[in-house]
N, CA, C and O atoms as CSV, one atom per row, in Angstrom:
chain,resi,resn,atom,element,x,y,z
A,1,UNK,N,N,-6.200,9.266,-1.473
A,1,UNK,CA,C,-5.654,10.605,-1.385
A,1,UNK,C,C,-5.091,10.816,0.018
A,1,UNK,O,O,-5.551,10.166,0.957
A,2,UNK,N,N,-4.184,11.637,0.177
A,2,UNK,CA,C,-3.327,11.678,1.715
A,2,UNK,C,C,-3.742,13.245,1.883
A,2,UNK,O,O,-3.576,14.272,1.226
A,3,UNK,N,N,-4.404,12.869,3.175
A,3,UNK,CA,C,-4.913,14.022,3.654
A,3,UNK,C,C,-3.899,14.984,4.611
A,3,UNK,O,O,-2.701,14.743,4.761
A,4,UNK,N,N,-4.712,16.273,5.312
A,4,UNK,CA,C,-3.436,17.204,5.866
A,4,UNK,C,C,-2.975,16.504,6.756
A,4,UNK,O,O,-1.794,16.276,6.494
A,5,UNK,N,N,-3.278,16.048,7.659
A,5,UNK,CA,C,-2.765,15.411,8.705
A,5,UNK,C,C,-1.845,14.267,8.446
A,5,UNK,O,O,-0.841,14.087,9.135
A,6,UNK,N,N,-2.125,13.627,7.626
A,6,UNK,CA,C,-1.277,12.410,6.949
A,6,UNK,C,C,-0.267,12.916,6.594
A,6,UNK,O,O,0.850,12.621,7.021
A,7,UNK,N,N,-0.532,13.784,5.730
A,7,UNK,CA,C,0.902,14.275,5.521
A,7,UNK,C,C,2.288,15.244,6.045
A,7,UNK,O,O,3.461,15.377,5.695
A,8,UNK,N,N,1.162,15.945,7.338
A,8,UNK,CA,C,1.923,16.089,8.539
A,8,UNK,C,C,2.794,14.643,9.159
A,8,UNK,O,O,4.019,14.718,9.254
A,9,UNK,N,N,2.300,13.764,9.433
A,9,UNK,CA,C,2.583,12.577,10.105
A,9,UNK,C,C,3.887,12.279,9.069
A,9,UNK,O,O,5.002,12.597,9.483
A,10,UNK,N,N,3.754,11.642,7.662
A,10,UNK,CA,C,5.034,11.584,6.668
A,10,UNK,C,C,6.175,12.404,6.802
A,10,UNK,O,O,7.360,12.097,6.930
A,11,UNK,N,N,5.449,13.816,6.735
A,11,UNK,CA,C,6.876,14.400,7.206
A,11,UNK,C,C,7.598,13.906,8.428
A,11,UNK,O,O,8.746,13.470,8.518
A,12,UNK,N,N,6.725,14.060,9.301
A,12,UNK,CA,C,7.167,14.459,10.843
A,12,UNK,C,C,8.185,12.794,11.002
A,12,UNK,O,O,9.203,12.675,11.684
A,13,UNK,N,N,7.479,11.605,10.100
A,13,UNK,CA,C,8.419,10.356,10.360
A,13,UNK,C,C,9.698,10.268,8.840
A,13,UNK,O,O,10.819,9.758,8.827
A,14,UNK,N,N,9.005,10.923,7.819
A,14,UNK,CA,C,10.073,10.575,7.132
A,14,UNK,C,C,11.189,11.422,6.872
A,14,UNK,O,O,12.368,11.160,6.630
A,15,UNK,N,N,10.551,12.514,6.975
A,15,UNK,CA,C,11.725,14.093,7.209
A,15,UNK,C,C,10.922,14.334,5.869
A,15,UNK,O,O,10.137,13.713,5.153
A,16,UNK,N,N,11.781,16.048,5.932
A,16,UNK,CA,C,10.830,17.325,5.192
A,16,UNK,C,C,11.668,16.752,3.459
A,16,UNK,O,O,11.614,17.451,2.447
A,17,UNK,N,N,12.262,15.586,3.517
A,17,UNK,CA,C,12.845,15.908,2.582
A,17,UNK,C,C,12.613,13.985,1.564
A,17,UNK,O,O,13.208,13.259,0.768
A,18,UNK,N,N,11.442,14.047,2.309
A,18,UNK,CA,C,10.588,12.269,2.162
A,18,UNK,C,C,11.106,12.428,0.338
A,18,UNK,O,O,12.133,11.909,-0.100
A,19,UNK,N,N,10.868,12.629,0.134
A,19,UNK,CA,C,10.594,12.416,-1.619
A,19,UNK,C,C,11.948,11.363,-2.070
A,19,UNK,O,O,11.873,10.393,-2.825
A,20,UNK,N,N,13.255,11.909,-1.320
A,20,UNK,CA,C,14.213,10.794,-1.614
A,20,UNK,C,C,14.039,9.559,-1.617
A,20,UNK,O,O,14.225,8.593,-2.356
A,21,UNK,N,N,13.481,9.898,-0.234
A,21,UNK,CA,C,13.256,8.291,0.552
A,21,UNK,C,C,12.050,7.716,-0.432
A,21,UNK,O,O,12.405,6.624,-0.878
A,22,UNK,N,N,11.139,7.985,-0.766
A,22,UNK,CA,C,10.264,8.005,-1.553
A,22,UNK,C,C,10.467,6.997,-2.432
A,22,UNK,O,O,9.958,5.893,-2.628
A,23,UNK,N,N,11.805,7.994,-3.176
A,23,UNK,CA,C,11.819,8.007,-4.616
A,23,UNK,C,C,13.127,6.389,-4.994
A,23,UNK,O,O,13.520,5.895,-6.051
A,24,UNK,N,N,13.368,6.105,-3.731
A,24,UNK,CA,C,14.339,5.037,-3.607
A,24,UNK,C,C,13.807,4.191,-3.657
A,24,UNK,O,O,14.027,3.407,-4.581
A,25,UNK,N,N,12.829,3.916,-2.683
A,25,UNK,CA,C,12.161,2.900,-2.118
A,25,UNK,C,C,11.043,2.299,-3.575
A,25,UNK,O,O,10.700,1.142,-3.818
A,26,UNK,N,N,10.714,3.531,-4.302
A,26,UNK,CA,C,10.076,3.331,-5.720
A,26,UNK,C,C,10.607,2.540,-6.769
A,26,UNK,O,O,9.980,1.754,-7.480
A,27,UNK,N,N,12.012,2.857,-6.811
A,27,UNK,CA,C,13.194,2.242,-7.469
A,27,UNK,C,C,13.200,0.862,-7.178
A,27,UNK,O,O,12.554,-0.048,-7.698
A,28,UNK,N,N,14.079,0.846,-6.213
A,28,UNK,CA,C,13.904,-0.465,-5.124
A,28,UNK,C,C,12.884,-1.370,-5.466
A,28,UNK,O,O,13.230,-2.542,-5.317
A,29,UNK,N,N,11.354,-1.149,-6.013
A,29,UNK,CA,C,10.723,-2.028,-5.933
A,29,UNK,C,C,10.138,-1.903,-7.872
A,29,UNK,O,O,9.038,-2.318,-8.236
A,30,UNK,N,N,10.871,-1.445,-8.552
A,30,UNK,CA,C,10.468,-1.443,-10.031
A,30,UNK,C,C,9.005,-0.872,-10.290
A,30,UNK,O,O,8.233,-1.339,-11.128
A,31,UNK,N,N,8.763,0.091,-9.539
A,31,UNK,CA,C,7.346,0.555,-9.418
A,31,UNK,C,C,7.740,2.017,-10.538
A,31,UNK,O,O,8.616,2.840,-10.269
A,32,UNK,N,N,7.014,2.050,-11.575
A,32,UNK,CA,C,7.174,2.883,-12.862
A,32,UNK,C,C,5.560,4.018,-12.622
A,32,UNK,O,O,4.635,3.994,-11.811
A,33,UNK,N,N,5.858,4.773,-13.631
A,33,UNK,CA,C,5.005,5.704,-14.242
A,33,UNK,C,C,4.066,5.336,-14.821
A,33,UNK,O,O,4.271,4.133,-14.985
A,34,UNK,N,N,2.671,5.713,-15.471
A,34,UNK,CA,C,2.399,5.644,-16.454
A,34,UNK,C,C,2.669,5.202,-17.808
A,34,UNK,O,O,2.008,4.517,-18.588
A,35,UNK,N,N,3.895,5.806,-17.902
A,35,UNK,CA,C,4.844,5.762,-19.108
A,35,UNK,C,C,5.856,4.456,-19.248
A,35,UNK,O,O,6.393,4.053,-20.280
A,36,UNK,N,N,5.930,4.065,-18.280
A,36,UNK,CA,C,6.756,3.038,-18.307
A,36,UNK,C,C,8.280,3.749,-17.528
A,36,UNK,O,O,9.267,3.014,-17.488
A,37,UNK,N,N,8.342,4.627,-17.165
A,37,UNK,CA,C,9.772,5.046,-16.490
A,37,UNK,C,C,9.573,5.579,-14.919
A,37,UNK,O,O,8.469,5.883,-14.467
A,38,UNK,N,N,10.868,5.646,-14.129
A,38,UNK,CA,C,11.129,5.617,-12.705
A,38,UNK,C,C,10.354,6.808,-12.191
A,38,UNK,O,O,10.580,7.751,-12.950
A,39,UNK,N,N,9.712,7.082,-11.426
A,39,UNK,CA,C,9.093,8.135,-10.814
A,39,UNK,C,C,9.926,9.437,-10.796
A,39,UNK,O,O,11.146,9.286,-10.728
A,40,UNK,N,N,9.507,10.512,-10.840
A,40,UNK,CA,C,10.253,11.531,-10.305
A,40,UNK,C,C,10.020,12.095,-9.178
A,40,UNK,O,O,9.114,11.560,-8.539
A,41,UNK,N,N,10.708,13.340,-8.515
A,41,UNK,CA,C,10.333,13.783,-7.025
A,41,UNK,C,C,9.345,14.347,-7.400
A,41,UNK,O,O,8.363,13.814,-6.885
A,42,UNK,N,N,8.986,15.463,-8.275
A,42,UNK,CA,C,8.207,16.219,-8.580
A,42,UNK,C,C,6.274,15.047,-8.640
A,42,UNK,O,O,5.148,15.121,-8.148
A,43,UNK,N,N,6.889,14.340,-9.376
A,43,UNK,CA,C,5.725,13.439,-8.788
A,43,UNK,C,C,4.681,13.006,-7.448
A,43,UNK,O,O,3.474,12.975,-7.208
A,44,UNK,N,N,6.293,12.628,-6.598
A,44,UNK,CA,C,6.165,12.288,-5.500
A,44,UNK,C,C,5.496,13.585,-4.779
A,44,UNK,O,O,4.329,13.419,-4.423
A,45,UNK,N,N,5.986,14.644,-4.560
A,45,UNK,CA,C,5.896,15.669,-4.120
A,45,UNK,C,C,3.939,16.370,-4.442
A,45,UNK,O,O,2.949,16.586,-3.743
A,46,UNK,N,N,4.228,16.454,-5.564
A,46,UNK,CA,C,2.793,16.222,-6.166
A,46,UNK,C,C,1.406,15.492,-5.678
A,46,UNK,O,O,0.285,15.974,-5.512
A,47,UNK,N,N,1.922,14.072,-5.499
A,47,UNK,CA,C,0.840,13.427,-5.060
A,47,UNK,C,C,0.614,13.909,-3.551
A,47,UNK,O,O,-0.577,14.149,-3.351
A,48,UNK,N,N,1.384,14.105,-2.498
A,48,UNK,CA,C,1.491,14.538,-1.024
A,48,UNK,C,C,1.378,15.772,-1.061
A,48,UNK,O,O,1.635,16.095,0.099
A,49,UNK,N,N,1.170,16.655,-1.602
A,49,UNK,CA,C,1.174,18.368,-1.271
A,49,UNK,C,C,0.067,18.530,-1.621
A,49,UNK,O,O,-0.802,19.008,-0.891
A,50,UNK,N,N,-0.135,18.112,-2.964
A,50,UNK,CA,C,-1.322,19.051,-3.731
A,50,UNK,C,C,-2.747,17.506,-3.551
A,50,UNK,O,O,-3.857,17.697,-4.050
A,51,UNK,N,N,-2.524,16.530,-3.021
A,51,UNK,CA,C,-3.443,15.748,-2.741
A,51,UNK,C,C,-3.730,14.587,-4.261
A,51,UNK,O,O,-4.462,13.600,-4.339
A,52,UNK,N,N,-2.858,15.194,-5.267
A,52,UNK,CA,C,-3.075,14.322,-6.606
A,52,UNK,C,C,-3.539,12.892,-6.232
A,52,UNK,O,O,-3.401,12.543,-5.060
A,53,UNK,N,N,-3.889,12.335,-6.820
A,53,UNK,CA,C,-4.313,10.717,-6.624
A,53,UNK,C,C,-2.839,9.958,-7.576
A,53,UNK,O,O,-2.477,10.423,-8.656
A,54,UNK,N,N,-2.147,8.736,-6.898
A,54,UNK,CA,C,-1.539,8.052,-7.489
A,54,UNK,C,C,-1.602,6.878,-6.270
A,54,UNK,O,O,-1.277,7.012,-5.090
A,55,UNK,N,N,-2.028,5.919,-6.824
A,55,UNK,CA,C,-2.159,4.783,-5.816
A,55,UNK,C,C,-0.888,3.663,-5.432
A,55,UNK,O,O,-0.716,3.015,-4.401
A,56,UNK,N,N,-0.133,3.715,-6.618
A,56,UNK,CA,C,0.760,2.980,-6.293
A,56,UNK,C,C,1.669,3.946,-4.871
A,56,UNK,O,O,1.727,3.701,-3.666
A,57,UNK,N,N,2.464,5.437,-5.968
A,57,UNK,CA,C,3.148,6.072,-5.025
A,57,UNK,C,C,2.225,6.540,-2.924
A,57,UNK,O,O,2.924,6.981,-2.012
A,58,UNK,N,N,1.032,6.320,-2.804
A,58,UNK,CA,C,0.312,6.538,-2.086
A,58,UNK,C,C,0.279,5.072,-0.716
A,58,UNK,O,O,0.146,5.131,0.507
A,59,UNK,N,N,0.445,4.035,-1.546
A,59,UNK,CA,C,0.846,2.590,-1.485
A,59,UNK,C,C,2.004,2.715,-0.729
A,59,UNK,O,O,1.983,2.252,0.411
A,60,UNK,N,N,3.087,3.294,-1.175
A,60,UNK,CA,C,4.158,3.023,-0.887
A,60,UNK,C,C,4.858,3.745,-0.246
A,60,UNK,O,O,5.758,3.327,0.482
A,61,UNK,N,N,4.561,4.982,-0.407
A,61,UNK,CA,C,4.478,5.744,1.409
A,61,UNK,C,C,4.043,5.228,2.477
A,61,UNK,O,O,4.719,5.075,3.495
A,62,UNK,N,N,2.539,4.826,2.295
A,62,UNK,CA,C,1.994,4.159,3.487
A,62,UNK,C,C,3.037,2.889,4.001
A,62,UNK,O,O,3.228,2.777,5.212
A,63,UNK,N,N,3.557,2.150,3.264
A,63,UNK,CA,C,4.084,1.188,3.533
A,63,UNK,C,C,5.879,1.343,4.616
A,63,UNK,O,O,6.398,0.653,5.493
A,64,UNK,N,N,6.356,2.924,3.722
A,64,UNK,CA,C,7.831,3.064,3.935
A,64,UNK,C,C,6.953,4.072,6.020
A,64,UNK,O,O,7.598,4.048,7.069
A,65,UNK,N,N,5.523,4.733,5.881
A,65,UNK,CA,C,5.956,5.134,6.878
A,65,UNK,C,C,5.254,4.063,7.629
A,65,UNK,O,O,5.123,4.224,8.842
A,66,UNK,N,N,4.878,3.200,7.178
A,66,UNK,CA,C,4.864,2.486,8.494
A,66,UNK,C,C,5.825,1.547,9.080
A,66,UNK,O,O,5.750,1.293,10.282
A,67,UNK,N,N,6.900,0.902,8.194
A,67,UNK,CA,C,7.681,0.654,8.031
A,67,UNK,C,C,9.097,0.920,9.420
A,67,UNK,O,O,9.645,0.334,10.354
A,68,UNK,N,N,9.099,2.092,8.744
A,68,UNK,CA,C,9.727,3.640,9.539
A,68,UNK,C,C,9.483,3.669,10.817
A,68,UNK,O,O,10.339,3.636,11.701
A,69,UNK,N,N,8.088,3.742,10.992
A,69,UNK,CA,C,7.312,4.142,12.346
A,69,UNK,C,C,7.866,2.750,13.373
A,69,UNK,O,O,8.522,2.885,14.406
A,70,UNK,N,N,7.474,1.617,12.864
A,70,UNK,CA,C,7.703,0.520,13.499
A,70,UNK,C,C,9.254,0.545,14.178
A,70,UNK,O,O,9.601,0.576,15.358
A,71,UNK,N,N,9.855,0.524,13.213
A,71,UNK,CA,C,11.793,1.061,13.243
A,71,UNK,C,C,11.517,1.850,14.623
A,71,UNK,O,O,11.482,1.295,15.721
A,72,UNK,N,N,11.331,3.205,14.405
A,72,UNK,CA,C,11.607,3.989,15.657
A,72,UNK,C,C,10.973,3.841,16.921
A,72,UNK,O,O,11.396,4.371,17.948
A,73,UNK,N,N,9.378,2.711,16.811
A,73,UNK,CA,C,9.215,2.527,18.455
A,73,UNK,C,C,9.682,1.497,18.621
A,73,UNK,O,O,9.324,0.849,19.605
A,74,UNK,N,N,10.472,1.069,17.886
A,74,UNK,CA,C,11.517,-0.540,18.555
A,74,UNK,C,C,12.689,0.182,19.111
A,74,UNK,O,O,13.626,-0.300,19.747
A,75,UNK,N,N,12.450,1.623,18.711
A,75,UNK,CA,C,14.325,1.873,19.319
A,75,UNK,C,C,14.361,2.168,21.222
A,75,UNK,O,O,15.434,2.346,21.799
């Protein structure tokens, strides 16, 4: 689960508007639903606001902000 601060930190590296980035990077790697289909924002958004549990999408934040993070103290 991504706690308040964590998800202060996501924003603050991925912007207020992460869910794109999110929702690409989800794509990008054939990472599905439950159901068998592409994530939605509302998902995304979901798991980071309201604390929902989804491990993959939770996975893969962690990954894009660290990712990210690395990017900007190389600059």
């Amino acid at each position: 689960m991504i706690t308040k601060s964590q998800k202060n930190k996501i924003k603050k590296v991925l912007g207020n508007h992460y869910s794109r980035v999110v929702l690409e990077h989800l794509n990008n790697q054939n990472i599905m639903n439950k159901y068998g289909l592409p994530h939605n924002s509302t998902s995304v958004i979901v798991n980071v606001m309201n604390g929902e549990k989804n491990s993959e999408i939770e996975k893969d934040i962690t990954s894009l902000f660290i990712t990210i993070s690395k990017e900007i103290s190389t600059k």
